[in-house]
C-alpha positions as CSV (number, residue, x, y, z in Angstrom):
1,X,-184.6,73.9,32.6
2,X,-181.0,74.9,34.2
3,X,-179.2,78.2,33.0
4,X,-175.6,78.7,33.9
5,X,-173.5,82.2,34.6
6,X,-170.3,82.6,35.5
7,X,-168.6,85.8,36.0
8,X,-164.7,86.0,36.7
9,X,-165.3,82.8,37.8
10,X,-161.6,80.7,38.9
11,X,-160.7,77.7,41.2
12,X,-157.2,76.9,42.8
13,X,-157.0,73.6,44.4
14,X,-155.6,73.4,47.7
15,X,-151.9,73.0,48.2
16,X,-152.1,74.2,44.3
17,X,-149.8,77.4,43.2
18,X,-151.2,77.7,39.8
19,X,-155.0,78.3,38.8
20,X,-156.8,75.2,37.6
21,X,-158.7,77.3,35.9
22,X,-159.2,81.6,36.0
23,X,-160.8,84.6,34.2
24,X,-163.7,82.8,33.0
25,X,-167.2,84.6,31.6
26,X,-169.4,82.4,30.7
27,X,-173.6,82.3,30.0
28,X,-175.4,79.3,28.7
29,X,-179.6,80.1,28.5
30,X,-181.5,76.7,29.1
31,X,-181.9,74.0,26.8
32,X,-178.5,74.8,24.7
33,X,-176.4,71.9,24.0
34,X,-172.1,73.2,24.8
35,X,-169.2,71.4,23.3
36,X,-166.4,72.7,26.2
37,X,-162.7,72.3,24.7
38,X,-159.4,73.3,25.5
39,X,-155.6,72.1,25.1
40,X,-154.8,70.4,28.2
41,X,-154.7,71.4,31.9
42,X,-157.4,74.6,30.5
43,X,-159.6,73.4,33.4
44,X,-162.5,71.6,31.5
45,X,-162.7,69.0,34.1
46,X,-162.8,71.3,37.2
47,X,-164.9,73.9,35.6
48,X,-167.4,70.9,35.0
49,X,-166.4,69.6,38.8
50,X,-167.8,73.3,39.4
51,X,-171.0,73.1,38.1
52,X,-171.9,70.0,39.4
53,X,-171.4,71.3,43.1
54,X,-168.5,68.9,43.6
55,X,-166.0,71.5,44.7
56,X,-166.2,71.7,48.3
57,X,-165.4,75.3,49.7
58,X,-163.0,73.9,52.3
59,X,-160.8,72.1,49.2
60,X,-159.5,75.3,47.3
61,X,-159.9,78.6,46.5
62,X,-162.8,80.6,44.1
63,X,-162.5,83.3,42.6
64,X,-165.8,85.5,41.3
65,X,-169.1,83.2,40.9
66,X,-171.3,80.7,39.2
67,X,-174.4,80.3,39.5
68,X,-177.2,77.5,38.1
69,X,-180.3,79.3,38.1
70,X,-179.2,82.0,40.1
71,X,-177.9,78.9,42.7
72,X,-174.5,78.4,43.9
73,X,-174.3,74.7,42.5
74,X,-173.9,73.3,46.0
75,X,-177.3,73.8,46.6
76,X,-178.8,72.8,43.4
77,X,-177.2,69.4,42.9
78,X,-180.4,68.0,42.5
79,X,-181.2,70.2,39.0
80,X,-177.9,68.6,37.5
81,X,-176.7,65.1,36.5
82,X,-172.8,64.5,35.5
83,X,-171.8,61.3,33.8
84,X,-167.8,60.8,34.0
85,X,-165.1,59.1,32.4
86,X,-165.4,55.6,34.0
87,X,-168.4,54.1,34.0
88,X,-167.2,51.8,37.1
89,X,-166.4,54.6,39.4
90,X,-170.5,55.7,39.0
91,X,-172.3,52.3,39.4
92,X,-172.9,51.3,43.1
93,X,-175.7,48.1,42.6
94,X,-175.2,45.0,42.1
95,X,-178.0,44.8,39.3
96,X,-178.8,47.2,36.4
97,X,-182.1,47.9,37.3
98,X,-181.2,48.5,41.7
99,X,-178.3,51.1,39.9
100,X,-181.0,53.3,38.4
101,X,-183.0,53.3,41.1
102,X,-180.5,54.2,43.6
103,X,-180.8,57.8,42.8
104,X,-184.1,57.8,42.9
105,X,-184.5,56.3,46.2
106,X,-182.1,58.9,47.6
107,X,-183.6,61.9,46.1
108,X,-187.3,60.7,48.4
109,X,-189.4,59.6,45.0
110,X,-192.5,57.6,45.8
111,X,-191.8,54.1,45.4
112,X,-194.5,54.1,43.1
113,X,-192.7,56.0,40.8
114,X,-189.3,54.4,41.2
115,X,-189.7,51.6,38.9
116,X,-191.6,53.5,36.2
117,X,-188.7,55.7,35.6
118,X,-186.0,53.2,35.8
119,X,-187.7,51.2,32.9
120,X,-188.0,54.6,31.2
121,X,-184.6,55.6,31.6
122,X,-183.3,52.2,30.5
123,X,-185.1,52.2,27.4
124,X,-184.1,55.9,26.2
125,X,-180.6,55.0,26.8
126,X,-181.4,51.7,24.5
127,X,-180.4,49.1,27.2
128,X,-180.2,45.7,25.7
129,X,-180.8,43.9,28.9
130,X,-183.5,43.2,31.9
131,X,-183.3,45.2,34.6
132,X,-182.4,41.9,36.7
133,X,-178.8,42.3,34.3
134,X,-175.7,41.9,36.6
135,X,-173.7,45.2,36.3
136,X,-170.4,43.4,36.2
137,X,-171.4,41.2,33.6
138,X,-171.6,44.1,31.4
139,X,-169.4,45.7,28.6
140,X,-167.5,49.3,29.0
141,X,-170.0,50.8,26.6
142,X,-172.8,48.9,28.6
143,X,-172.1,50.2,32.0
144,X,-171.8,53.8,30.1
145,X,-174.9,53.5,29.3
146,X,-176.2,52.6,32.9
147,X,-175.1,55.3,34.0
148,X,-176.3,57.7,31.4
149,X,-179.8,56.1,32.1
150,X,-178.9,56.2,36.3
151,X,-178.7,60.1,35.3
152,X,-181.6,60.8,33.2
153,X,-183.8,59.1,35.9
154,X,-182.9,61.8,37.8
155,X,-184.1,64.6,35.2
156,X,-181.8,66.4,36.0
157,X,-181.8,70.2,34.0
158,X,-178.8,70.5,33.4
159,X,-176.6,67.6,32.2
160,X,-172.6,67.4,32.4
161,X,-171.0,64.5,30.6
162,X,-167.3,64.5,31.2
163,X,-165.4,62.6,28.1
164,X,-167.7,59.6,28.6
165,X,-166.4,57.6,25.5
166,X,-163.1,57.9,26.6
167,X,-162.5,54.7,27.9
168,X,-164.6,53.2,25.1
169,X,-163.8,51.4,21.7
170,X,-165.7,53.7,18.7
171,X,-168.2,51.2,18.5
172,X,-169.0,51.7,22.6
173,X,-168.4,55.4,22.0
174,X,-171.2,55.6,18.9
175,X,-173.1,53.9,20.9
176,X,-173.3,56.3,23.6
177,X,-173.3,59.3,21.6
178,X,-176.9,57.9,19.4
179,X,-177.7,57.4,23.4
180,X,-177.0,60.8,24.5
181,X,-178.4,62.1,21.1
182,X,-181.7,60.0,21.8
183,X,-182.9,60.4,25.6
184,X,-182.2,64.1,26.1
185,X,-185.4,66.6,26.5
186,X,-185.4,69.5,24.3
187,X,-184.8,71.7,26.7
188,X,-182.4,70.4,29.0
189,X,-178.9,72.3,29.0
190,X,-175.8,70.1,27.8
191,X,-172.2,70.9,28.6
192,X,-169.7,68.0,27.2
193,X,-165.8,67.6,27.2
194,X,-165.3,65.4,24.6
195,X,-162.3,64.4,22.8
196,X,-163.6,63.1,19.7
197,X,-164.7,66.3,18.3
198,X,-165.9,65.7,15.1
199,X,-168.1,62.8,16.4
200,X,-169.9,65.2,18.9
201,X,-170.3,67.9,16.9
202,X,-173.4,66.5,16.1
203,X,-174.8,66.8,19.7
204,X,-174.2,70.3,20.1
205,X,-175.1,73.8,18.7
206,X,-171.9,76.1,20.4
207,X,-168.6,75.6,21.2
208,X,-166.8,77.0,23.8
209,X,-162.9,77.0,24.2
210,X,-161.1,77.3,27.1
211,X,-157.7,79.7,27.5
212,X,-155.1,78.0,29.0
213,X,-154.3,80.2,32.1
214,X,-157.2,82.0,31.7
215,X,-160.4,83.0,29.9
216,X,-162.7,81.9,27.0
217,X,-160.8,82.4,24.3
218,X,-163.4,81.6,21.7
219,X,-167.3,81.0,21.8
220,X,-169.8,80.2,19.2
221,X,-170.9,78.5,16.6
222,X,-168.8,75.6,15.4
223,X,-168.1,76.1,12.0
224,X,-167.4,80.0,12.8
225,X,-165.0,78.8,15.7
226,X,-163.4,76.4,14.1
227,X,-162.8,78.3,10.7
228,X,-161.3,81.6,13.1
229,X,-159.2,79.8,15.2
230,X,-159.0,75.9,13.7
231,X,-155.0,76.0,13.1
232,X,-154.5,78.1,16.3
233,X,-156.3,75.6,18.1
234,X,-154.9,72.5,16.4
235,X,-151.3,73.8,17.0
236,X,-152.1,73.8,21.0
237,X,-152.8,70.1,21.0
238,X,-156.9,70.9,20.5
239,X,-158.3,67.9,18.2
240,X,-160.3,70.1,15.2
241,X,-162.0,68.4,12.4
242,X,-160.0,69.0,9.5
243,X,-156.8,70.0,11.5
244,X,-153.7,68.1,12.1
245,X,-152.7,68.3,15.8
246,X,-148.9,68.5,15.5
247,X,-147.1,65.8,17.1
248,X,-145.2,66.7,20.2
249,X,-141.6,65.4,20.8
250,X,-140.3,64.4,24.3
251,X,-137.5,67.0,25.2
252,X,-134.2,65.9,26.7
253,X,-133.4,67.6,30.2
């Protein structure tokens, strides 16, 4: 179980003139499931890149604090897992089953156990193949699913999934989501960017939005945050069930 504070917490990368992200206070108690939106440039990405511990001090500069269990994240990598984009960029092994185990072996399990949980994780993901499978004979939706099941091996308590059906077809992306929706423990915490909104709505029990330049600018609920600020939201190029995101039109210097 992972619990996650931040207070005032912002992060300018280095080199950078404007905040990535700023002003933002945010709790979320253990075993809650996040849905973490905002128009574009908010600083989803980096505010996940935060909690997973991937921000190194030397790279930028923080403002206030966040904390995993009263941790800074950089020393409590191992009580969160983060599943990005591109499925490519996470698999390192030449076959499914050496992928899973990877971790695993890093983290010091007994080899006794190392197997075990790799067949485990495979199967709650819903892995159609042998653990012998190639990884580069697999599909987009496939290798997703790798390295979902790579992550859960882990158990981790806190899980991060950054848009991980973006680079999918809906049939991949449906596919990872009955995943997701399958293989997590009650009570580990989920926080996930996702652009297909109305598809992961059934995943999650909040939503929080992001402010643009700074802030949460809403948090709750998502049928109370969507019915206070749905056209507000939809108007800043937010994708809102039931909400027509207005098209933008290239401007002429």
């Amino acid at each position: 179980m992972s619990g996650v504070v931040l207070r005032g917490f912002g992060w300018r990368h280095g080199g950078r003139r404007a905040w990535a992200v700023r002003g933002v206070d945010l709790r979320v108690e253990s075993g809650e499931r996040v849905l973490l939106l905002g128009a574009s440039g908010a600083g989803k990405s980096t505010l996940l890149a935060a909690l997973a511990g991937l921000l190194p001090e030397d790279s930028g500069e923080q403002e206030g604090t966040v904390e995993i269990d009263g941790l800074d994240p950089r020393k409590a990598r191992e009580r969160v897992g983060v599943v990005f984009q591109d499925p490519e960029t996470q698999l390192v092994m030449a076959r499914s089953g050496d992928d899973v185990a990877f971790g695993l072996e890093n983290r010091g399990v007994p080899a006794e156990e190392i197997w075990p949980r790799v067949d485990e994780a495979l199967r709650r993901v819903g892995f159609p193949y042998h653990r012998d499978r190639p990884t580069a004979a697999l599909s987009g939706g496939e290798q997703q699913r790798l390295a979902l099941a790579g992550t859960l091996a882990l158990r981790p308590g806190l899980l991060l999934l950054d848009e991980p059906t973006a680079n999918l077809d809906p049939t991949g992306a449906a596919l990872i989501r009955r995943a997701v929706a399958d293989a997590l423990d009650p009570d580990t915490t989920l926080i996930l960017v996702e652009h297909r909104v109305a598809e992961a709505l059934p995943l999650v029990d909040r939503v929080v939005v992001l402010e643009p330049g700074g802030g949460v600018r809403a948090d709750g609920p998502p049928e109370a945050v969507f019915a206070a600020h749905g056209d507000a939201l939809a108007a800043a190029g937010v994708w809102v069930p039931g909400h027509t995101v207005p098209p933008r039109h290239a401007t002429t210097p």
